[in-house]
PAVO-24964 format. One record per residue (C-alpha): residue in one letter; residue number from 1; x, z, y negated. Coordinates in Angstrom, 2 decimals, m for minus. Layout:
% residues N
   type   seq      east        up     north
      A   NUM         X         Z         Y
...
//
This chain:
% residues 344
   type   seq      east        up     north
      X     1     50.63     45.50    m11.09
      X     2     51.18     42.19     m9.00
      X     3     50.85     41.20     m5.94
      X     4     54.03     40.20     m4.65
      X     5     55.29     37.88     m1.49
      X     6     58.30     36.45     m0.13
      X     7     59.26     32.89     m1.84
      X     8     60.31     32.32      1.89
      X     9     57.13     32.22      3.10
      X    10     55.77     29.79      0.32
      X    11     53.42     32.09     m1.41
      X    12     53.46     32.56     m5.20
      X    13     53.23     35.97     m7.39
      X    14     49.75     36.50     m8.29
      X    15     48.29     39.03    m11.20
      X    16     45.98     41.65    m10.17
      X    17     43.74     41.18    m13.50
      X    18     43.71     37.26    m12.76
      X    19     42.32     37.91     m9.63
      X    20     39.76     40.37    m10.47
      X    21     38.30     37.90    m13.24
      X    22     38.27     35.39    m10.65
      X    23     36.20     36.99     m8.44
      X    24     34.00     39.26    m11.05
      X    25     33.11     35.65    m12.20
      X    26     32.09     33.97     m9.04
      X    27     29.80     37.88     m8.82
      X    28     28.28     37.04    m11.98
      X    29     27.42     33.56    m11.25
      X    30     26.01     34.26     m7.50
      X    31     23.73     37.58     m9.37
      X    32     22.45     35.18    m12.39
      X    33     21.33     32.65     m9.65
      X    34     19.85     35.21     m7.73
      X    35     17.98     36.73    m11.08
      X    36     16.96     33.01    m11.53
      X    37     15.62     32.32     m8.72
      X    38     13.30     35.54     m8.17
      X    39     12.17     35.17    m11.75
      X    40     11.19     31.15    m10.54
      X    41      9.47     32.69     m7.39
      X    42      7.74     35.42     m9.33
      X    43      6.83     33.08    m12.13
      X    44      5.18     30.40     m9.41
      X    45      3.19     33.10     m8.28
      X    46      1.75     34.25    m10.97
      X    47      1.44     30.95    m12.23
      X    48     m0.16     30.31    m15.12
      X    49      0.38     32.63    m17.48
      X    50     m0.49     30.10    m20.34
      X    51     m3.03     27.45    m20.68
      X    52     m3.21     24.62    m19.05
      X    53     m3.34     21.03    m21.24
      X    54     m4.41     17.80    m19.80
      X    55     m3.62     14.81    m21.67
      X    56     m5.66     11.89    m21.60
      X    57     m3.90      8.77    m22.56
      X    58     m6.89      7.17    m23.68
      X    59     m9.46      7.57    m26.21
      X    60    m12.45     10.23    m25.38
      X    61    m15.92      9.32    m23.87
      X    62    m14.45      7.22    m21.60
      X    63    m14.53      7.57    m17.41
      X    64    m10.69      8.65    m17.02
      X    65    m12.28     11.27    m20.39
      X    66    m14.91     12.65    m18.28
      X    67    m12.67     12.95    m15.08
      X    68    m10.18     14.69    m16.45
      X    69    m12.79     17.43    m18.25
      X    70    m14.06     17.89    m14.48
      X    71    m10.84     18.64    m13.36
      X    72    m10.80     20.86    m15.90
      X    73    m13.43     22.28    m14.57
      X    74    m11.88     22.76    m11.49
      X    75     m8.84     24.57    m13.00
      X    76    m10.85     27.02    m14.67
      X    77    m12.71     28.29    m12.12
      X    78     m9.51     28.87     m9.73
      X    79     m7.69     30.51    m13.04
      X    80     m8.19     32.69    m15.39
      X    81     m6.39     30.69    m18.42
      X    82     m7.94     28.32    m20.63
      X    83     m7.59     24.53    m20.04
      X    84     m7.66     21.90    m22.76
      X    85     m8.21     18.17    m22.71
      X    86     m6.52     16.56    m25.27
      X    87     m6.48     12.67    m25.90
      X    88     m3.33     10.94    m26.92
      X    89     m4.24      7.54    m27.12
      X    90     m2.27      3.78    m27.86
      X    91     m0.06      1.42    m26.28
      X    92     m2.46      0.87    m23.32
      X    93     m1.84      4.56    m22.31
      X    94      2.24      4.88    m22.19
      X    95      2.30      6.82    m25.41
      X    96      0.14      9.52    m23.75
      X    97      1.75      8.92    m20.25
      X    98      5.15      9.06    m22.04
      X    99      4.26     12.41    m23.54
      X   100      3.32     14.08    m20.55
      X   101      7.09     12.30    m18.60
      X   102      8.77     14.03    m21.23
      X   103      7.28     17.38    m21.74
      X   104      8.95     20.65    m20.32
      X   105      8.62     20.69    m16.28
      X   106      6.41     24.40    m15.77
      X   107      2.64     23.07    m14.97
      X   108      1.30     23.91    m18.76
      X   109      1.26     19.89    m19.50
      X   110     m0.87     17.91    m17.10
      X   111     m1.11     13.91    m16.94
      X   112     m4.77     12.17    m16.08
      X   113     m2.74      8.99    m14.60
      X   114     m4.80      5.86    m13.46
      X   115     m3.66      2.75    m11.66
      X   116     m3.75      1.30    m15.35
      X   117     m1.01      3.90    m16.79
      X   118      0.84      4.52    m13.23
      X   119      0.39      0.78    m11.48
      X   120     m0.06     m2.35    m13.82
      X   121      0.93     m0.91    m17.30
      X   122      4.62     m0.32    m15.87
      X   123      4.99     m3.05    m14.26
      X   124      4.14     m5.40    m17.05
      X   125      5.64     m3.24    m20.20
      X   126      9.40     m2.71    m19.46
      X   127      9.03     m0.78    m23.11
      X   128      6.61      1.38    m21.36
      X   129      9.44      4.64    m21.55
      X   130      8.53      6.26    m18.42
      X   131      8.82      5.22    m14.32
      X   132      5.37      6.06    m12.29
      X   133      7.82      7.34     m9.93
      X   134     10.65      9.08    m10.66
      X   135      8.94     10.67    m14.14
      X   136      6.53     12.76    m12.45
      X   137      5.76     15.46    m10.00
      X   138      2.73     14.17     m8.40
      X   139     m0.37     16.70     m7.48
      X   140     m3.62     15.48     m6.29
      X   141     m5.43     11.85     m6.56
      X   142     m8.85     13.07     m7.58
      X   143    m11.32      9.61     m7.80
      X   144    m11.62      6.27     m6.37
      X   145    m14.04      3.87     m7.63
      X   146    m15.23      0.23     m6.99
      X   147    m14.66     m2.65     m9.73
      X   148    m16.91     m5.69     m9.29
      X   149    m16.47     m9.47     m9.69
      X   150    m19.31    m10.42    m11.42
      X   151    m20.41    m14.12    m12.53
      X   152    m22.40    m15.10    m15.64
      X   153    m25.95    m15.43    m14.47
      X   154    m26.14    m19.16    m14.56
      X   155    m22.74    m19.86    m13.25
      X   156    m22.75    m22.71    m10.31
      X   157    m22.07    m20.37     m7.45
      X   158    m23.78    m17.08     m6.26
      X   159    m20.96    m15.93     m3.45
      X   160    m17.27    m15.10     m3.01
      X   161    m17.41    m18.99     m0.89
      X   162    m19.02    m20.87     m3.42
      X   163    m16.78    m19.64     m5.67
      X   164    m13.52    m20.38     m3.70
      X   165    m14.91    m23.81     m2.70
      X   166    m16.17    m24.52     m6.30
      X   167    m12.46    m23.46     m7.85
      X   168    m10.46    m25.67     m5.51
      X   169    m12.82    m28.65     m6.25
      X   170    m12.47    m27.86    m10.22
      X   171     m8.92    m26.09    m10.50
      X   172     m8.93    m24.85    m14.32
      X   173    m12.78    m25.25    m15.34
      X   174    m13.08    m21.42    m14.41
      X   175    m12.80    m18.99    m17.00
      X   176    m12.08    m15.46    m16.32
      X   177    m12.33    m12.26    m18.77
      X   178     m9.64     m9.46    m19.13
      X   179     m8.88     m6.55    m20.88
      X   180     m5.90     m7.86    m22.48
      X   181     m2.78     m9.71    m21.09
      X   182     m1.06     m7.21    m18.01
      X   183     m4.49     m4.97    m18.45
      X   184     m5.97     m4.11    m14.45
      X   185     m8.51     m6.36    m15.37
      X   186     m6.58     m9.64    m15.67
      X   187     m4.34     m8.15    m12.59
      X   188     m7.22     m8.04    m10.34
      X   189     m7.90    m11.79    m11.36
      X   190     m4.40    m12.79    m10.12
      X   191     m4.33    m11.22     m7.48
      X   192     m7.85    m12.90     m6.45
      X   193     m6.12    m15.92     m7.61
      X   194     m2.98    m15.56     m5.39
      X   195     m4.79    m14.70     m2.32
      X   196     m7.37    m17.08     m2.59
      X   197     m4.82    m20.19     m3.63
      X   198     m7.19    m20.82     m6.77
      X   199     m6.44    m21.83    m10.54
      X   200     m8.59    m19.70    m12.79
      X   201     m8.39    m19.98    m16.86
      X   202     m7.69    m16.66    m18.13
      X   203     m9.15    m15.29    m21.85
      X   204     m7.85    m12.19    m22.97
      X   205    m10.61     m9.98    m24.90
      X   206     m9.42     m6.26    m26.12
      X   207    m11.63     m4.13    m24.27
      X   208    m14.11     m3.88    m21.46
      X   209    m16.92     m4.48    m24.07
      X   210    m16.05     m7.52    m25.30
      X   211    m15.63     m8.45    m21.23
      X   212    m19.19     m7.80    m20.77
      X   213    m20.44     m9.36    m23.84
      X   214    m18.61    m12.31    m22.86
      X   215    m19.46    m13.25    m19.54
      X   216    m23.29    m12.09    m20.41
      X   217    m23.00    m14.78    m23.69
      X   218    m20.96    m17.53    m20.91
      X   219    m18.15    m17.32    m23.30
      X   220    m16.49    m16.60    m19.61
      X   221    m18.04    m16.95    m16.44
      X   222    m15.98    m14.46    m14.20
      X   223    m14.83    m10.52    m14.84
      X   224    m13.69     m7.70    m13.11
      X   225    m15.63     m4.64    m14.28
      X   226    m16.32     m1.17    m13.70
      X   227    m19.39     m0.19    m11.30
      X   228    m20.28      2.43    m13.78
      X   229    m20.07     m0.40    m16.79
      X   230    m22.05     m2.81    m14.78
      X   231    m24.45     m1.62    m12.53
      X   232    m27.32     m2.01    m14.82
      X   233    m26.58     m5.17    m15.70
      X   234    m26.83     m6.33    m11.99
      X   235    m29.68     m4.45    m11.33
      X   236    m31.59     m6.08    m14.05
      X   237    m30.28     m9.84    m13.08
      X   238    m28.05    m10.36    m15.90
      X   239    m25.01    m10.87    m13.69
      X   240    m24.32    m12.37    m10.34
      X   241    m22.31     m9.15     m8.51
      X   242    m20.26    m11.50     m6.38
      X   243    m18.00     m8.59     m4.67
      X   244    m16.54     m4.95     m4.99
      X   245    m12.82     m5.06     m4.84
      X   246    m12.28     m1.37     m3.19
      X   247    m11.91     m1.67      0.91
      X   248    m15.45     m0.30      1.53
      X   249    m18.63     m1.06     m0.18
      X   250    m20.16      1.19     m2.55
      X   251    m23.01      3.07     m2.08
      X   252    m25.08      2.20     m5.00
      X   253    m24.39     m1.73     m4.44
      X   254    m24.39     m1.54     m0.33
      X   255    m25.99     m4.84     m0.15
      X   256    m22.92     m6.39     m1.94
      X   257    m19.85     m7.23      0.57
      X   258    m15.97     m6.00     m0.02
      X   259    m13.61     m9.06     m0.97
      X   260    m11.96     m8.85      2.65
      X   261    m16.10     m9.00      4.16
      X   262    m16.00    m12.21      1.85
      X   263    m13.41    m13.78      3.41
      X   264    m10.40    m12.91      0.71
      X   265     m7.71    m11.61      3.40
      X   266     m5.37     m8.27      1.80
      X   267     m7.70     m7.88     m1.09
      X   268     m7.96     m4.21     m2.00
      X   269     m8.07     m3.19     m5.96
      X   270     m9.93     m0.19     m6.96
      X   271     m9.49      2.14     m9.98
      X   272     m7.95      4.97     m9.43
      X   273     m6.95      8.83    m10.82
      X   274     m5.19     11.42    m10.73
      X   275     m3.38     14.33    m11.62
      X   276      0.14     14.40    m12.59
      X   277      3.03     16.70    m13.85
      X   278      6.95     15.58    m15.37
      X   279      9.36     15.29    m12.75
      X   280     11.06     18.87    m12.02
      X   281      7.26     20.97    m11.71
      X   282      8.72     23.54     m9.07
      X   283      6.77     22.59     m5.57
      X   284      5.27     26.16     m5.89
      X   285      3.27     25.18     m9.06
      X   286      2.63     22.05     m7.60
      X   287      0.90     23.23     m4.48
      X   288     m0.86     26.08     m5.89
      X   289     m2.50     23.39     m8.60
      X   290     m3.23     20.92     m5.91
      X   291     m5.35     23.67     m3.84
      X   292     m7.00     24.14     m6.95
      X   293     m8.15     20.86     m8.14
      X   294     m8.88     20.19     m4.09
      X   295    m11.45     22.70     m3.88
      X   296    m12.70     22.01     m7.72
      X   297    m14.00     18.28     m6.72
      X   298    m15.05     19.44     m3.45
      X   299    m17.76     20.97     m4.71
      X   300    m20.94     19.85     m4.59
      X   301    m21.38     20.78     m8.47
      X   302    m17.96     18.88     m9.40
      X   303    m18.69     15.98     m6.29
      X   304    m21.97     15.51     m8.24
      X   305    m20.57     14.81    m12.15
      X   306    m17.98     12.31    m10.46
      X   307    m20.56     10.91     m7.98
      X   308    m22.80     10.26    m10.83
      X   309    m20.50      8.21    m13.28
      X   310    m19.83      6.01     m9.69
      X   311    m16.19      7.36     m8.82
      X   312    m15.80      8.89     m5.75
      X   313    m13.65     12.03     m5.15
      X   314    m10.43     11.94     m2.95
      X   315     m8.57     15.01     m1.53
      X   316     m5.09     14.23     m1.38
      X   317     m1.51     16.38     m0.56
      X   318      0.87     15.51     m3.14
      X   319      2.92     14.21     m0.75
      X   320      0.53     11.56      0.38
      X   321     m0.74     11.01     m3.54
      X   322      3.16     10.34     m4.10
      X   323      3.23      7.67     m1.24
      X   324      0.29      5.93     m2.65
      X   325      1.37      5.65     m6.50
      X   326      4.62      3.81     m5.35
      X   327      2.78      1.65     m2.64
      X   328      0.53      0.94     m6.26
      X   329      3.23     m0.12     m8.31
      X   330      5.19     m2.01     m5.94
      X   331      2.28     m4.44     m5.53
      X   332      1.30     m4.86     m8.86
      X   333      5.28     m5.17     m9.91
      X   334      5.27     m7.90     m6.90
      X   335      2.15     m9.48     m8.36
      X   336      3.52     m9.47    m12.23
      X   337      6.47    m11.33    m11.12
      X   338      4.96    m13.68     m8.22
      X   339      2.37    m14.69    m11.62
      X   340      4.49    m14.43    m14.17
      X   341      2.90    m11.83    m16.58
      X   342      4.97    m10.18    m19.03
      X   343      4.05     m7.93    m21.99
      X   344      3.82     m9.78    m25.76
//
């Protein structure tokens, strides 16, 4: 049978079976949305029905190690599903970091990002395979914690001003330790450096050991380090703690001033975490992991472990944790290319 109308009037002959497949189509397509969509809303809310992994791009025992099993912790308690920390170090934490970018979008696969893996590593390493930004779903910043600029114990100045005033007088007699070249370490360095107009030597060391063993030896009179890593050292007078880089001062070294107390104006560096999923997470997971982790490491059991290993726990929306990673990477990415730092 067709549907029939005047040629006068423009119209065209049109098949009754065309028609129907037409429009049983557009049915199907609106009903399989539909199905997919309820079976997203019911899956969110019954989220998870797995286990949960979180991938640590770094090798275990370390802080961002032990942050990421309290979170752990955290998860759970508010589930009933198992969650697993698994490290998948190298590459200064992209392959890790690049793992997590890549794997499927559902909440199962959970990234412990830092300022390292999500702020200077990117920046520097255009082979990194991932952008901080646009390759995750962010969910909650979970620590904050101090580094210090500490000074070899004989060095010839014992303050942020001595320091400055000492540097300008000798531009290039000052060595510094990093990490590595583009590790946090040597970032926080420059961007002393940069807002302090100073020319500092730089010596690259592989980890945060060979740091400390350096500036205790005088190999290297300045380093950035970890509270945590150096506390003791200060406390027993084998280092000079010359500043904490965060913009407060820490509560186990209140005595020692911020940079910007010191006089360095716009100076704010501290190492941070947090937790992260790939780009895609529906907003449902999202939110109902961020409540999670929230009331996890606020706590006084879970405030306690972080407290204790000197990194201080943050309650963030994912929202406002998504503001502050790209705020973090466009300042180091400003800094990389204001110093010219690039990977080797």
């Amino acid at each position: 049978m067709n549907f029939l109308c005047s040629k006068h009037h423009g119209f065209q002959v049109v098949k009754t079976s065309t028609l129907l497949s037409k429009v049983a189509g557009s049915i199907l397509l609106c009903l399989g949305s539909m199905l997919w969509s309820s079976q997203l809303i019911a899956q969110d809310s019954t989220f998870p029905t797995k286990s949960i992994k979180i991938i640590v791009p770094f090798t275990p025992g370390g802080p961002t190690d032990l942050i990421a099993r309290v979170v752990s912790q955290a998860l759970q308690k508010a589930f009933t599903q198992t969650v697993i920390v698994e490290n998948k170090p190298g590459a200064g934490g992209a392959i890790g970091t690049r793992f997590v970018a890549q794997s499927e979008p559902n909440g199962l696969t959970l990234l412990l990002g830092t300022v390292a893996t999500l702020g200077s590593l990117p920046a520097v390493q255009k082979s990194a395979g991932y952008d901080p930004v646009k390759s995750f779903a962010p969910i909650a910043k979970v620590t904050e914690s101090n580094t210090v600029l500490v000074a070899s114990i004989d060095a010839p100045f014992k303050s942020i001003a001595e320091l400055v005033a000492y540097a300008r007088a000798n531009p290039g007699k000052i060595n510094y330790a990093s990490a590595g070249i583009g590790n946090q370490t040597q970032l926080n360095a420059e961007l002393f450096k940069a807002r302090t107009k100073t020319s500092l030597q730089h010596i690259p060391y592989k980890s945060g050991n060979e740091m400390l063993t350096a500036v205790l030896s005088k190999d290297a009179q300045l380093a950035f380090l970890d509270m945590s890593f150096v506390l003791p050292y200060i406390r027993e007078n084998k280092l000079i703690a010359l500043a904490v880089t965060g913009k407060t001062r820490h509560p186990k070294l209140a005595e020692i001033a911020t940079m910007v107390e010191a006089g360095v104006p716009d100076f704010s560096a501290s190492f941070w975490t947090g937790i992260l999923a790939p780009a895609g997470t529906p907003v449902a997971i999202v939110n109902k992991l961020n409540a999670a982790i929230n009331s996890g490491i606020a706590s006084p059991e879970l405030r306690a472990m972080l407290t204790n290993i000197s990194a201080e726990p943050t309650l963030q929306t994912p929202q406002e944790f998504g503001a502050f990673i790209e705020s973090e990477h466009l300042k180091w990415r400003e800094l990389v290319r204001s110093a010219g730092i690039s990977e080797e």
